[in-house]
Structures are given as C-alpha cells and as structure tokens.
TORKOL-4160 file (C-alpha; in steps of 0.2 Angstrom, whole numbers, padded with zeros to 4 digits, m for minus):
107
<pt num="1" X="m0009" Y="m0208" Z="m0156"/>
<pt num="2" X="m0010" Y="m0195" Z="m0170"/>
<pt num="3" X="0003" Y="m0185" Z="m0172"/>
<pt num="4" X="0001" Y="m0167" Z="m0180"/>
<pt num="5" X="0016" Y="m0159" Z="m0189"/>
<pt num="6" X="0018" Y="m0145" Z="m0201"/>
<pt num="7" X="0034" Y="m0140" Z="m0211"/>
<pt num="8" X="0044" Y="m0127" Z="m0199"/>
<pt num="9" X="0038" Y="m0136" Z="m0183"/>
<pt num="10" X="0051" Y="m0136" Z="m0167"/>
<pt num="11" X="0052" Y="m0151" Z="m0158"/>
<pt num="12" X="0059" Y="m0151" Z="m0139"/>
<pt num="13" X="0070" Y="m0165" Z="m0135"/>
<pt num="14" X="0076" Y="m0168" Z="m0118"/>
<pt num="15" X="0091" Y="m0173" Z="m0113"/>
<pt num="16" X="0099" Y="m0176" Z="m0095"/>
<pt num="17" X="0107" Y="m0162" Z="m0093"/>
<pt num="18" X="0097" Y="m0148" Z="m0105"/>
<pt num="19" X="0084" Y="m0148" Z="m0118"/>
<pt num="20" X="0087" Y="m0144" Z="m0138"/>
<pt num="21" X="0079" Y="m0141" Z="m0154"/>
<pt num="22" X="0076" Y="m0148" Z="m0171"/>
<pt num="23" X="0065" Y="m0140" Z="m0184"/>
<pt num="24" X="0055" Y="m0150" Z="m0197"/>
<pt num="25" X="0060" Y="m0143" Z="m0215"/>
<pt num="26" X="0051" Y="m0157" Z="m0228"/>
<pt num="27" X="0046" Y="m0175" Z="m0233"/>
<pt num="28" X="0058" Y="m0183" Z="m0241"/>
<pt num="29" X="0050" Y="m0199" Z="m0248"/>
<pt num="30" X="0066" Y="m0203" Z="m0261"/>
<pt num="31" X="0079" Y="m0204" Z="m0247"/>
<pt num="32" X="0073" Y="m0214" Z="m0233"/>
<pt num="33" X="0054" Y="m0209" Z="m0233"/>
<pt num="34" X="0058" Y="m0199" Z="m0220"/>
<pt num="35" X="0056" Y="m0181" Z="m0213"/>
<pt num="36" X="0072" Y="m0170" Z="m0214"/>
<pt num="37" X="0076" Y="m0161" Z="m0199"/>
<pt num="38" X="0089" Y="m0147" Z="m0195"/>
<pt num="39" X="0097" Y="m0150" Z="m0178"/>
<pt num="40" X="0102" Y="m0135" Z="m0168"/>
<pt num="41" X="0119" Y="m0132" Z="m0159"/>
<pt num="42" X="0114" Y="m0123" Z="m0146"/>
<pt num="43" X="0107" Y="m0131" Z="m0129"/>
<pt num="44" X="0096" Y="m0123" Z="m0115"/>
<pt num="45" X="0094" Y="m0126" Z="m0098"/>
<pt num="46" X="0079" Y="m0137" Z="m0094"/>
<pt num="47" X="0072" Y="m0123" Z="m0082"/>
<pt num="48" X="0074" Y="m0111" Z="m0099"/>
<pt num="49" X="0057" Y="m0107" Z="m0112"/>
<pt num="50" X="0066" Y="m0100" Z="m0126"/>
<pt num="51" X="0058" Y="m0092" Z="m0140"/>
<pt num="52" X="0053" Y="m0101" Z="m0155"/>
<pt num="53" X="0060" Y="m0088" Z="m0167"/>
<pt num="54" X="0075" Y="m0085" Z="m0157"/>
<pt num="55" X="0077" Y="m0105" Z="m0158"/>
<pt num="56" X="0078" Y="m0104" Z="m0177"/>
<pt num="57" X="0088" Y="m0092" Z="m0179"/>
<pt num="58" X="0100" Y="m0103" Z="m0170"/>
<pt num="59" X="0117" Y="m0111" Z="m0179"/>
<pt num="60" X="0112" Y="m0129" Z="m0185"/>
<pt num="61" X="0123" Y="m0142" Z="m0181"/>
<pt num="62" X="0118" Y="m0154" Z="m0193"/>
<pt num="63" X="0104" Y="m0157" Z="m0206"/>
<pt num="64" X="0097" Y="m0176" Z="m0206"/>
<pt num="65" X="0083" Y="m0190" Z="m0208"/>
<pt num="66" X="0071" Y="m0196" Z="m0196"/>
<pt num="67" X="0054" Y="m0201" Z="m0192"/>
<pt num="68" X="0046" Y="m0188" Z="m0180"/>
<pt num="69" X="0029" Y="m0197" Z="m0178"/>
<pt num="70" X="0039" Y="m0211" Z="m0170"/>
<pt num="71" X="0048" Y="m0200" Z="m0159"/>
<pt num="72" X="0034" Y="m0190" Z="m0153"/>
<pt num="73" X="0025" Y="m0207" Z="m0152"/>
<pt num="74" X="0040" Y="m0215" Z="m0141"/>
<pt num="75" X="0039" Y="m0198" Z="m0130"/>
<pt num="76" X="0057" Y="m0194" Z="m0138"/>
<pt num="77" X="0051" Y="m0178" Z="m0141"/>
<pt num="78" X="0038" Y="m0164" Z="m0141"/>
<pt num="79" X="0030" Y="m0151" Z="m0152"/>
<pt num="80" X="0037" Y="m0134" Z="m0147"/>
<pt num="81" X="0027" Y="m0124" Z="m0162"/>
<pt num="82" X="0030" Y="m0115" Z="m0177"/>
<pt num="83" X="0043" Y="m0104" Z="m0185"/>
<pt num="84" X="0051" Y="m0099" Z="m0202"/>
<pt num="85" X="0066" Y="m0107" Z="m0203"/>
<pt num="86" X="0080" Y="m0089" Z="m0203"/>
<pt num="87" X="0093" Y="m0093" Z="m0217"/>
<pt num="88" X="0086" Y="m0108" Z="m0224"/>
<pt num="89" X="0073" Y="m0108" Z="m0237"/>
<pt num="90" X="0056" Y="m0117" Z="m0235"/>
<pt num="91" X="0061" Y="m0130" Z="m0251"/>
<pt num="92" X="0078" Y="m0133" Z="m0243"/>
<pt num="93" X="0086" Y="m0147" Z="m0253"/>
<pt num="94" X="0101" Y="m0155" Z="m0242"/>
<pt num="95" X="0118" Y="m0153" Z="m0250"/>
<pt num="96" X="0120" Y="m0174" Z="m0256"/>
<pt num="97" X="0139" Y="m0173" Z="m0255"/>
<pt num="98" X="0137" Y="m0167" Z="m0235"/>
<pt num="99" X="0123" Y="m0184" Z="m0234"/>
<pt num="100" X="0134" Y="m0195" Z="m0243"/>
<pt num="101" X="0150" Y="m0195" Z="m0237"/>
<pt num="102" X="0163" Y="m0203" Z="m0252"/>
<pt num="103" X="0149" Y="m0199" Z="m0265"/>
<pt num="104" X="0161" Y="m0189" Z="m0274"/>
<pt num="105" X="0157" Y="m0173" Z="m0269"/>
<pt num="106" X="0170" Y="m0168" Z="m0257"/>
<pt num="107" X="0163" Y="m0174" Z="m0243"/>
C-alpha cells in the first residue's frame, strides 16, 4: 500500500471510546528517521466530523516521533486532510531539552 502524506496532514485515530488528531509537521531523518507529529489534547465523539482547521487550532498535548506510513499501513490511523498548523510554524524544530529528558535542558 502507498501511503500519501504532505506536511500539515491530520490523521484520525480511533480509539474505543472517541476519536483524535495528530498533525504531521516534518521528516526528521537525524532523530529517529522518523515523522514528527503534534498530538492534540482534545477528543471527539466518534459520531462527531470536526473541522480540519478547528482541529489545529486545537491545544497540543505533546509533540513526538513516529512512522505514519506504518500506521496508516496497520489501519492505526487515517488521513483526515490538510491544514496550517495555527501557532506553530511550518519549520517547527522541537525544543530537545522537552525530547530528551536529563539532557541538561531543564527537562
């Protein structure tokens, strides 16, 4: 399977109870190889269709790495579209000490 993904995309992921959202917001090939994501707080009922936009405007709970072509593979998650990502640039760099916990940073 060929999975399609642009920078900004919102992926869908469903849980038991609700669904929620993550937004793609770069590559990253020097940590991990992977994609970083930003994972939003809020949850939706699984009845709900929320707006893309509306979604990324959203409080993010946590930034992190991960490979979306696996997870869409592996039917973890879908595509939802496209959206800028509100209150984070498009060349976000993650702040290291919040990644790397001990690193010296404060975190």
């Amino acid at each position: 399977m060929r999975v399609y993904k642009r920078i900004n995309d919102i992926f869908e992921v469903e849980l038991p109870d609700c669904k929620r959202y993550f937004q793609y917001l770069q590559s990253d090939a020097t940590w991990l190889g992977g994609n970083v994501i930003a994972i939003f707080e809020n949850k939706y009922d699984k009845s709900e269709s929320p707006d893309k936009n509306e979604i990324a405007k959203g409080p993010v709970e946590y930034y992190c790495h991960t490979n979306i072509n696996f997870g869409v593979e592996l039917g973890l998650w879908k595509n939802y579209g496209n959206a800028p990502p509100h209150g984070r640039p498009n060349d976000y760099q993650p702040p290291l000490p919040a990644l790397c916990p001990g690193s010296g940073g404060g975190g």
